[in-house]
ROMAR-702036 format. One record per residue (C-alpha): residue in one letter; y, z, x. Coordinates in steps of 0.02 Angstrom, whole numbers, plus 50000, padded with zeros to 5 digits. Layout:
ROMAR-702036
AYZX;...
***
This chain:
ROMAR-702036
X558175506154924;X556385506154870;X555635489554856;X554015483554775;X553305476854941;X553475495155003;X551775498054928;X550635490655057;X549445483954926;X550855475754809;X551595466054951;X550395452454918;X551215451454757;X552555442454847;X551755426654878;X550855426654701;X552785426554622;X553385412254715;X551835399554686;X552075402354510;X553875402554528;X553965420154429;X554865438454471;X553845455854478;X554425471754402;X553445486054425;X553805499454304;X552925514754226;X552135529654321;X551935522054500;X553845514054488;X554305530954468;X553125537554614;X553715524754718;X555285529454682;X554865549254729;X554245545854901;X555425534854971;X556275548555047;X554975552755163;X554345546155313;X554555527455350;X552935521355304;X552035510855180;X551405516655033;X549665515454989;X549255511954809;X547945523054799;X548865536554820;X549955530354682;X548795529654534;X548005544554522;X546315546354397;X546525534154225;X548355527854291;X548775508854276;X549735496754386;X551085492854257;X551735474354294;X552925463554201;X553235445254239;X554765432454215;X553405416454161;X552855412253986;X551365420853925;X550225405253938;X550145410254118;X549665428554106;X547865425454151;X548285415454298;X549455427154379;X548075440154335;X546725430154416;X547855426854579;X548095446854570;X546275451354567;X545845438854710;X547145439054824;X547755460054812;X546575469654940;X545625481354835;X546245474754683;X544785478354553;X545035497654601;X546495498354485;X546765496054310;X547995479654296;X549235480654131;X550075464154162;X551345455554031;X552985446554021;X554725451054026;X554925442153841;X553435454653768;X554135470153835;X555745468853767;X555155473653599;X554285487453670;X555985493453747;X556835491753600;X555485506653525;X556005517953686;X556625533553651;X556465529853452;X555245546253463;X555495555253637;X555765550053812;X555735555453995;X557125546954100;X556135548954264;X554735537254170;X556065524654110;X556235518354314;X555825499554358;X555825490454514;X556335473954585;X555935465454725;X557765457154751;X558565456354909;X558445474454969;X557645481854826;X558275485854650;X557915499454545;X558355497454358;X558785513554292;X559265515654123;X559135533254096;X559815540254266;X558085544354285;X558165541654461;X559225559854463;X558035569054382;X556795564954544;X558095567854671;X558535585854624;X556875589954555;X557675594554354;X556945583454249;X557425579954051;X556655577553924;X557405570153725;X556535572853580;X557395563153420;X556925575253265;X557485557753150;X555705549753244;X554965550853047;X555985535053007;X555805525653169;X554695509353170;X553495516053316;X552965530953205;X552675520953056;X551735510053104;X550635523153190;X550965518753360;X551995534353424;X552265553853396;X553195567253462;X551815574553578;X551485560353661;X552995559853758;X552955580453767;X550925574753865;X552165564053989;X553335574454039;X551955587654049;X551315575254194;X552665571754276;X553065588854299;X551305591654375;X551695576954502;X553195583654558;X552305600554621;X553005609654479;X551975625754402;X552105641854281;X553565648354289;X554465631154364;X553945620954225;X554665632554089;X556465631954178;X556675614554175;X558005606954071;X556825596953960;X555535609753937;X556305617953761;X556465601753687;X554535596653734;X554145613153653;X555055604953489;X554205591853495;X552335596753495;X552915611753387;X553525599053254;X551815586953261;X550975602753151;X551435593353003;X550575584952860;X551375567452894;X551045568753103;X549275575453056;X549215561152915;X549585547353052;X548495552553206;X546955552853077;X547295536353004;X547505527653187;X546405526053299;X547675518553418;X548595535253416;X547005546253445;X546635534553603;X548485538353694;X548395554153635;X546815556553729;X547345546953870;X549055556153901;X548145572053894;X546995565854022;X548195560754145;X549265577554117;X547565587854150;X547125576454283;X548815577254352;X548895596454358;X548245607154527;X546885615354447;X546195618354264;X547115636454250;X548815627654271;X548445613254127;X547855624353989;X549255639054022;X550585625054026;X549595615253868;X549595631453761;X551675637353821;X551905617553745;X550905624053583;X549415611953589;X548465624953560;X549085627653393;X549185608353381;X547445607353398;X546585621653299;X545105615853228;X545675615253057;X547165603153080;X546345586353067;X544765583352956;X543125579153072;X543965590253214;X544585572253261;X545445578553417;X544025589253473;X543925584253651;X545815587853671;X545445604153598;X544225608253722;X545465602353880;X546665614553818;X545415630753768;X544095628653902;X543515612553986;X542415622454113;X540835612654093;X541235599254029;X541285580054087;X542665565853990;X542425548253987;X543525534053944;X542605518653899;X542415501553761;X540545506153785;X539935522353827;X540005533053626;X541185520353538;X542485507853545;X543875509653681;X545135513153529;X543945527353448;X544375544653520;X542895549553661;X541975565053645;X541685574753780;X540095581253833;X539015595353924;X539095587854101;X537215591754145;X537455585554318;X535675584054427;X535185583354600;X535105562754645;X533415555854615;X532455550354763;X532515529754678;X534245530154733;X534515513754840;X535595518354995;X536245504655100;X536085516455262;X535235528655324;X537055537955360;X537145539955175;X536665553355048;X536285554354850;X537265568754801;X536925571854612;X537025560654449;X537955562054312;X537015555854160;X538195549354026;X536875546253886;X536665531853774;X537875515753771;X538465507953613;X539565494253547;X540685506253431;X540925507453267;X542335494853261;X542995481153375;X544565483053469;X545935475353501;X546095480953679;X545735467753798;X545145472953976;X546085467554129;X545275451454213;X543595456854132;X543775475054200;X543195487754119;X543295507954180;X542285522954166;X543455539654208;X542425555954227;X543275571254261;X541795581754351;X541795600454351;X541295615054441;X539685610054492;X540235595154626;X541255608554737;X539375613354800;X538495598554800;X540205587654885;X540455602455026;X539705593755152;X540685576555119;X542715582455155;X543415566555140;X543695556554982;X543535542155055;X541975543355107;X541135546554934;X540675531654822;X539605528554674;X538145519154610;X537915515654420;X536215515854344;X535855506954181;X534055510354113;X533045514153929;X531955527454011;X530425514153977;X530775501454130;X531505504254306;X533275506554314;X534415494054365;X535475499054524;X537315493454549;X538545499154690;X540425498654616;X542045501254645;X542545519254645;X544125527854669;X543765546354695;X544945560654699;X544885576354725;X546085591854692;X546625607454806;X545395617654873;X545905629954751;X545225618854603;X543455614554564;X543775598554487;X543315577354548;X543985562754466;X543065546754457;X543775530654410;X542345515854403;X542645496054371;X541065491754291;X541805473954267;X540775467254099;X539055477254150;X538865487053984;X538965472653882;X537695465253990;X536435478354017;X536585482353834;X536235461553789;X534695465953899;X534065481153831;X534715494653949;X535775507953845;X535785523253940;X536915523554095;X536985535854231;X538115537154385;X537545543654548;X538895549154670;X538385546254843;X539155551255030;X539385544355203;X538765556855329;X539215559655493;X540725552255602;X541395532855629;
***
């Protein structure tokens, strides 16, 4: 029975729970990839390899909310490695109200799975979701009444969001082409994209920003998610995205950078950030990733290491509005999605590990200010030409902007040689 503690990473978690006298449950994306490789080899599993590019460590507790910060401080001290990953960290109390809005719109039983660390595991399944791993069929529900259901009205839910999920999880699971389209949830995804081309949908993704931000963050993670570009935008257009998307559907081409994921992202480089062109709940726009060879100012730590090329991602602002989204322990993450051009200058680098990044701030009128940070870097099959980036710049841009730096580059750099 898969446990919580089987995650090498989350073990430390144990310890954390019983000095504050709390219980863990791990739910969302890596509950259910926890869940899909416990019938492999004996080993622990490394949470690396269980949040792939924007993913979060979903985490619910049994305390009262006054000791949410805490617990999240404890987390980012005490977990090896711990400001690599995105933290979403609430109680048991708050979720339930979420739960109650599950499956008001769609849902995808293999995402419904929650963990326990109780003696010998527990896994809280709900939906038989569980199944749907095992034998490799997984469903999907649409609910055509989701017009009258609290999480569309109030602009926090639509059909295609789910239809972006299950799109992932049937990339995670190995599945492409003509695999995907047999599944037994695949017709009723198709419904529910198909019915999102509709003056009310169109009406509520343009009036909330909140919307346009999970939109853009499920698509993300489902082209992210997918073994190369080619399989993403032919699965994205069977869905009907395409159509979804046309430029005329939303005034402002508002979904734009979704657009370009599902027509032709070849080129192109997507951020996720509070700071870099607008506030975290404002849709990002993508942009031409003019990628350069690494400036010779680039401080190495060794000489075993190698500037590789920078990726300059232009001018920093504080957004048009303030958000409401809080980041984790004072994290805060930049996700770039890197194209064609870093199969050449990566080849001689063939491990992942072994690539890292440092993050320039600068106004192209002083010297620019040099910071190594976390980076989580992974790339796809050698069949793809794609590298995901996921950066904890912790409160930087707010600091470098207080200072007078507003243009930000990152500059991905290599370990050489053996040992």
């Amino acid at each position: 029975m898969p446990r919580i503690s089987d995650v090498e990473q989350l073990a430390y978690l144990g310890p954390i729970a019983r000095r504050f006298g709390i219980d863990f449950r791990l739910h969302g994306g890596v509950a259910s990839r926890v869940v899909a490789r416990s019938g492999g080899p004996t080993r622990s599993l490394d949470l690396f390899e269980l949040t792939p590019f924007a993913s979060d460590v979903d985490l619910l507790h049994t305390g009262a909310p006054g000791i949410t910060g805490a617990i999240r401080d404890a987390i980012l001290n005490e977990v090896p490695a711990a400001e690599c990953f995105r933290w979403e960290l609430r109680t048991e109390r708050e979720q339930r109200s979420i739960d109650r809005a599950m499956g008001a719109v769609g849902a995808v039983p293999a995402r419904t799975i929650s963990l326990v660390d109780s003696a010998g595991g527990q896994i809280i399944d709900p939906a038989s979701g569980e199944l749907d791993i095992e034998h490799g069929q997984f469903r999907f529900y649409f609910n055509p009444f989701y017009a009258s259901s609290e999480a569309f009205r109030a602009g926090r839910d639509i059909p295609a969001l789910s239809a972006l999920l299950y799109l992932q999880m049937l990339f995670e699971a190995g599945l492409t082409g003509d695999q995907l389209f047999s599944q037994p949830g695949w017709g009723q995804a198709v419904d529910a994209v198909q019915t999102c081309v509709d003056d009310q949908v169109l009406r509520q993704i343009e009036e909330h920003a909140y919307l346009r931000a999970r939109f853009w963050y499920l698509a993300l993670n489902a082209y992210a998610a997918a073994p190369t570009r080619a399989d993403f935008q032919l699965a994205a257009e069977s869905l009907g995205f395409k159509y979804l998307l046309k430029a005329q559907s939303l005034p402002g081409s508002l979904l734009w950078p979704l657009n370009s994921l599902v027509d032709n992202s070849a080129g192109m480089t997507f951020t996720s950030s509070a700071h870099l062109r607008g506030d975290s709940y404002r849709l990002e726009r993508s942009f031409s990733a003019a990628m350069d060879s690494a400036p010779p100012d680039i401080p190495l730590a060794t000489n075993r290491q190698a500037a590789l090329l920078t990726v300059p991602l232009n001018v920093m602002s504080r957004g048009i509005a303030s958000s409401a989204a809080k980041a984790s322990g004072g994290s805060e993450f930049f996700h770039l999605a890197l194209p064609q051009a870093t199969r050449n200058a990566c080849a001689q680098i063939q491990d992942d590990a072994r690539l890292s990044a440092i993050v320039q701030f600068g106004n192209f009128r002083e010297p620019w200010v040099s910071v190594p940070l976390p980076c989580v870097v992974q790339r796809k099959h050698p069949a793809d030409d794609r590298l995901f980036l996921r950066l904890n710049l912790f409160g930087l841009p707010e600091a470098m902007l207080n200072a007078g730096k507003s243009t930000v580059r990152v500059c991905l750099v290599g370990l050489l040689g053996e040992g």
